[in-house]
BALUM-719298 format. One record per atom (N, C-alpha, C): atom name; x, y, z. Coordinates in nm, 3 decimals, m for minus. Layout:
# residues N
CA, X, Y, Z .
...
END
This chain:
# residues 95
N, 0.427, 0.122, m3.342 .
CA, 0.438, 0.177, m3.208 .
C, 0.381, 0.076, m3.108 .
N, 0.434, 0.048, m3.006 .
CA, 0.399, m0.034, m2.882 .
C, 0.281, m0.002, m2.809 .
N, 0.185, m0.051, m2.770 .
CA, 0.102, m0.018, m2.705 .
C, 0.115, 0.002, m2.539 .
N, 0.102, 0.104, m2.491 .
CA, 0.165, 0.191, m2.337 .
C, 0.054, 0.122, m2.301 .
N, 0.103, 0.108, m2.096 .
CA, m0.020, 0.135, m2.034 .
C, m0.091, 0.209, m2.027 .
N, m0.071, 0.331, m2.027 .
CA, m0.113, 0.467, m2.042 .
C, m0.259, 0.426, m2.138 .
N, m0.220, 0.402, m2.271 .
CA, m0.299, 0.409, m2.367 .
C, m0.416, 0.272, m2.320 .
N, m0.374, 0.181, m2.321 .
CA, m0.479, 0.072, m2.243 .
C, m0.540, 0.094, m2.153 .
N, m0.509, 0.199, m2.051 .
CA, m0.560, 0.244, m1.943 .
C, m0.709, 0.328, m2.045 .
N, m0.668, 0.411, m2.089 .
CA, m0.759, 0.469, m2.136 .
C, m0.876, 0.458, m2.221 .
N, m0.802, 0.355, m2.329 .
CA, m0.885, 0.285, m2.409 .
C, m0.996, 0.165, m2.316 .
N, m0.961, 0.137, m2.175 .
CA, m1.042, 0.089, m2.152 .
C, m1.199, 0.175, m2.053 .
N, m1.118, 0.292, m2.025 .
CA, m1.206, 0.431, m2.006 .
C, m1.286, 0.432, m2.103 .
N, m1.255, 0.415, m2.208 .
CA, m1.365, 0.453, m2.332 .
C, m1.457, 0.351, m2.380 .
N, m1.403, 0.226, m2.381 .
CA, m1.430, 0.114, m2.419 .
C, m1.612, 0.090, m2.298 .
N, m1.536, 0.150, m2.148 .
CA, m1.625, 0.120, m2.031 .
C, m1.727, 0.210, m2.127 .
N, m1.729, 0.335, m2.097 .
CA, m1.815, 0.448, m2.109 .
C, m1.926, 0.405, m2.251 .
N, m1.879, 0.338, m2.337 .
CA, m1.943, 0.326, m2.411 .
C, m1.985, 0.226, m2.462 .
N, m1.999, 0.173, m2.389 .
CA, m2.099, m0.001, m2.356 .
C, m2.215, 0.011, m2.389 .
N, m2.264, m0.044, m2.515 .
CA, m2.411, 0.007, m2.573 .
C, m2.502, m0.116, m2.479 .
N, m2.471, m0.182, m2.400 .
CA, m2.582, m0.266, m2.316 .
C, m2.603, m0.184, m2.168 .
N, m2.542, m0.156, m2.097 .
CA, m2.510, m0.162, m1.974 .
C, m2.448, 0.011, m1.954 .
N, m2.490, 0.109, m1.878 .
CA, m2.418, 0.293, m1.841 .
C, m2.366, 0.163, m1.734 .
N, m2.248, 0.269, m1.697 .
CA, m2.185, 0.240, m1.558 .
C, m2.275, 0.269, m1.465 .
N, m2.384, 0.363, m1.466 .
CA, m2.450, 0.380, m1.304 .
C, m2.517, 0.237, m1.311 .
N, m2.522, 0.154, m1.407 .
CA, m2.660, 0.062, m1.436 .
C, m2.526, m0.139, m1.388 .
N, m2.435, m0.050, m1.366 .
CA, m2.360, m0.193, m1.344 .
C, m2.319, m0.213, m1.209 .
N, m2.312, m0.337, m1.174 .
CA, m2.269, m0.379, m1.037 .
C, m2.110, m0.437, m1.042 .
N, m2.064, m0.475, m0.914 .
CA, m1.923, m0.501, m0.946 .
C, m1.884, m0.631, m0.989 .
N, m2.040, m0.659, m1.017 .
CA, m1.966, m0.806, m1.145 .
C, m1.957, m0.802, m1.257 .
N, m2.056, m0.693, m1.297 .
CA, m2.029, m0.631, m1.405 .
C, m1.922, m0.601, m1.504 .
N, m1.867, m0.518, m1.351 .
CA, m1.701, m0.441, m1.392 .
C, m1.615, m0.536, m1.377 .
N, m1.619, m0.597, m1.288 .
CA, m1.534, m0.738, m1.311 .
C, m1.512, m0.798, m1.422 .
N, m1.630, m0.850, m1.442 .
CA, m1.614, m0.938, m1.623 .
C, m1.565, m0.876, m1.741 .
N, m1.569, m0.692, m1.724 .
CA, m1.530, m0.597, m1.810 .
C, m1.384, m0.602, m1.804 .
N, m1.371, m0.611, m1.697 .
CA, m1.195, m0.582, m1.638 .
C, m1.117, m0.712, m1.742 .
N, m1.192, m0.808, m1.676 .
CA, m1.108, m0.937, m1.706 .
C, m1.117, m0.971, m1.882 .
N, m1.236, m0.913, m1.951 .
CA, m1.270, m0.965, m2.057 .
C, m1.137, m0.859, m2.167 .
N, m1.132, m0.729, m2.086 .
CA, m1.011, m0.646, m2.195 .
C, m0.900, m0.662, m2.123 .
N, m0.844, m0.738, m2.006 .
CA, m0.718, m0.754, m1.999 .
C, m0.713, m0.891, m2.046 .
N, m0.767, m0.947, m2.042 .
CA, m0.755, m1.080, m2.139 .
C, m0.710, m1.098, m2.267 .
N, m0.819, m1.014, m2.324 .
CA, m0.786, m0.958, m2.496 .
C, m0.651, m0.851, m2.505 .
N, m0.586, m0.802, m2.389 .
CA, m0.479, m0.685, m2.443 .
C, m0.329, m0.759, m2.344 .
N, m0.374, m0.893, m2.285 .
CA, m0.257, m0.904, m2.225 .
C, m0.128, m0.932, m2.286 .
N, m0.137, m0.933, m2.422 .
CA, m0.003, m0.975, m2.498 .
C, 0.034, m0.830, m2.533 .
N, m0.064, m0.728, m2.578 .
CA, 0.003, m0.624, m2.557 .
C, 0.063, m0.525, m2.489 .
N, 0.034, m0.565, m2.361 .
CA, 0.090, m0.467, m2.279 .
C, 0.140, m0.543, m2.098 .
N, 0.139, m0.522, m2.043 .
CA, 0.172, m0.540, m1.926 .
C, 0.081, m0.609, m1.838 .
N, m0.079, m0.615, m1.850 .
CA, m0.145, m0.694, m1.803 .
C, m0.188, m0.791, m1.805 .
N, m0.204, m0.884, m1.667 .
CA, m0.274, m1.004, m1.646 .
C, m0.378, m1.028, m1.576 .
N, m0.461, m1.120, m1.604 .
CA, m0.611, m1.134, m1.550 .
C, m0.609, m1.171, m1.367 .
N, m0.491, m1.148, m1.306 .
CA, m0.489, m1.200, m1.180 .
C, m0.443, m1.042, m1.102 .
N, m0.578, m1.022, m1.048 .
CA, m0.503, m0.918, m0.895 .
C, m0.395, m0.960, m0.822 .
N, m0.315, m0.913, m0.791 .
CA, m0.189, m0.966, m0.748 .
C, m0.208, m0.848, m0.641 .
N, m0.326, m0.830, m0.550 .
CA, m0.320, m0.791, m0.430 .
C, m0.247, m0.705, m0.345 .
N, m0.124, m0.673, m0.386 .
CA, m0.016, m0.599, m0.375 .
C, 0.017, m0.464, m0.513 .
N, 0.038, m0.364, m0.498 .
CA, 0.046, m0.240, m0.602 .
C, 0.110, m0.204, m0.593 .
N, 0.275, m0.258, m0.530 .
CA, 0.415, m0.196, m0.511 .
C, 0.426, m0.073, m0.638 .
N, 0.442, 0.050, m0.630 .
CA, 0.504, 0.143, m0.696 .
C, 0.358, 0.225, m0.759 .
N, 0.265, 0.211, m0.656 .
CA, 0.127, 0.241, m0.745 .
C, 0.066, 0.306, m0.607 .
N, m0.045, 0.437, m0.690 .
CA, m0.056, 0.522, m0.567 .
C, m0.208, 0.551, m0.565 .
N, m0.288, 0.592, m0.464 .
CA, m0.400, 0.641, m0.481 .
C, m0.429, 0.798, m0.452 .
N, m0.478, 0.879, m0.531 .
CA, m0.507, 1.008, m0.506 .
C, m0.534, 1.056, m0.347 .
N, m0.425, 1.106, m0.309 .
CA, m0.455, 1.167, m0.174 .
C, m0.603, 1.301, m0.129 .
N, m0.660, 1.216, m0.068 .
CA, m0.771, 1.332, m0.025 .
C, m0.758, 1.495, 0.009 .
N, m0.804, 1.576, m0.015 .
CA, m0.743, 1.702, 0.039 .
C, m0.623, 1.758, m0.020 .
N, m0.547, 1.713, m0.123 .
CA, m0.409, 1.778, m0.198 .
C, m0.433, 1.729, m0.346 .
N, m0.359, 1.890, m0.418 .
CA, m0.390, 1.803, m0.538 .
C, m0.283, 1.846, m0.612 .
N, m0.150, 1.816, m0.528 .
CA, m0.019, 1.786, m0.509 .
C, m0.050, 1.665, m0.531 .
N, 0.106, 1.606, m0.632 .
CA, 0.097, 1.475, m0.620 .
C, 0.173, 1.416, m0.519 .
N, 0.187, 1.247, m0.499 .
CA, 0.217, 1.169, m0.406 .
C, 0.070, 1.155, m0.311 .
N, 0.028, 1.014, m0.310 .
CA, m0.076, 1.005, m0.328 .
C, m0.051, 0.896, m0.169 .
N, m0.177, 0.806, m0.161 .
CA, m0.151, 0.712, m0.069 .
C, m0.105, 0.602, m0.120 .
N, m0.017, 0.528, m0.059 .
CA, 0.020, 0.365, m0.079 .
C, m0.089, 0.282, m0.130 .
N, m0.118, 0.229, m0.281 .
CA, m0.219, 0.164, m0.311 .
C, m0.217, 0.004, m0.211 .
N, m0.342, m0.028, m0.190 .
CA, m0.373, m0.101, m0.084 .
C, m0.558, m0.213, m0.092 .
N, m0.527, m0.299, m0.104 .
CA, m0.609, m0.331, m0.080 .
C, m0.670, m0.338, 0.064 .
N, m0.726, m0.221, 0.105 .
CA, m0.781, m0.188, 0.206 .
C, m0.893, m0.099, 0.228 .
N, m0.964, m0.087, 0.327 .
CA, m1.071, 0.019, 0.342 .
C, m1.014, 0.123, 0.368 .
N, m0.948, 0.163, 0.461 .
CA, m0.848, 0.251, 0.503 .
C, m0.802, 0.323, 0.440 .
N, m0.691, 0.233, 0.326 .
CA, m0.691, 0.318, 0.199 .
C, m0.752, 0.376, 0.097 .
N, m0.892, 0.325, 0.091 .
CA, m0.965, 0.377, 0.002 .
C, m1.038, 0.504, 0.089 .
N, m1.090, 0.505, 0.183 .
CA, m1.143, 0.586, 0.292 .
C, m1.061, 0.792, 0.272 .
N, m0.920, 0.705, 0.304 .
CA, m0.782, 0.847, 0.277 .
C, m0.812, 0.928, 0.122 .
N, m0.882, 0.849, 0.012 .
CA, m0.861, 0.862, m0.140 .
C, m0.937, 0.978, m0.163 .
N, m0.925, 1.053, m0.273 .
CA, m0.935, 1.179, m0.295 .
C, m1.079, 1.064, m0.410 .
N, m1.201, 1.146, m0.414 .
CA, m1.271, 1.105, m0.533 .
C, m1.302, 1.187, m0.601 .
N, m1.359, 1.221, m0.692 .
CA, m1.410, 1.387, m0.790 .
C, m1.574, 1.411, m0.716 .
N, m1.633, 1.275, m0.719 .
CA, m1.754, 1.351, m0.685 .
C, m1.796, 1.369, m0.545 .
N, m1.629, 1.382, m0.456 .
CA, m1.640, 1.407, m0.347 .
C, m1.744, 1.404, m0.240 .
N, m1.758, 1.283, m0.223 .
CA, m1.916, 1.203, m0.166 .
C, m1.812, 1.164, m0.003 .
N, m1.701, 1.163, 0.014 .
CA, m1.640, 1.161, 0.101 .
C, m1.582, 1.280, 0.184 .
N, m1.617, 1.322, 0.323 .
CA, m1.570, 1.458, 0.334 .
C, m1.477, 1.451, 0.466 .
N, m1.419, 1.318, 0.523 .
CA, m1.349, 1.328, 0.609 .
C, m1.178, 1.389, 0.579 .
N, m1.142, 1.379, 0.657 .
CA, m0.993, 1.488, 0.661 .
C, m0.904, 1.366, 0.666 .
END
């Protein structure tokens, strides 16, 4: 069986969470960086990823704030867009 994004996505959810050096509250974003880059590195032959942000997320969405309807916001490298984003631990309360 082929390995999905789906499944890489997740496996790297798990992979994060259970980092016997480092909890996520205990990491900074270089942290996650080097994490990012170190398992798309190791999984880029299997699946769809490469170690380069390509800045642009044509066809890729971010959880809309306030609906939990899907169709989400235009992923974006922006504040703006992240600002609009729906989070769980809802630390954001603008409209």
């Amino acid at each position: 069986m082929a390995v999905t994004a789906d499944i890489e996505l997740w496996a790297f959810v798990w992979w994060l969470k259970h980092n016997p050096y480092k909890s996520i509250e205990a990491m900074n974003t270089q942290d996650f960086d080097a994490m990012v880059t170190a398992f798309v590195t190791e999984n880029a032959v299997a699946g769809p990823f490469t170690v380069t942000d390509h800045g642009t997320y044509t066809g890729v969405t971010f959880p809309k704030e306030n609906t939990a309807a899907a169709g989400g916001i235009t992923a974006a490298q922006t504040v703006a867009a992240c600002e609009q984003s729906y989070y769980p631990d809802g630390h954001h309360s603008g409209g």
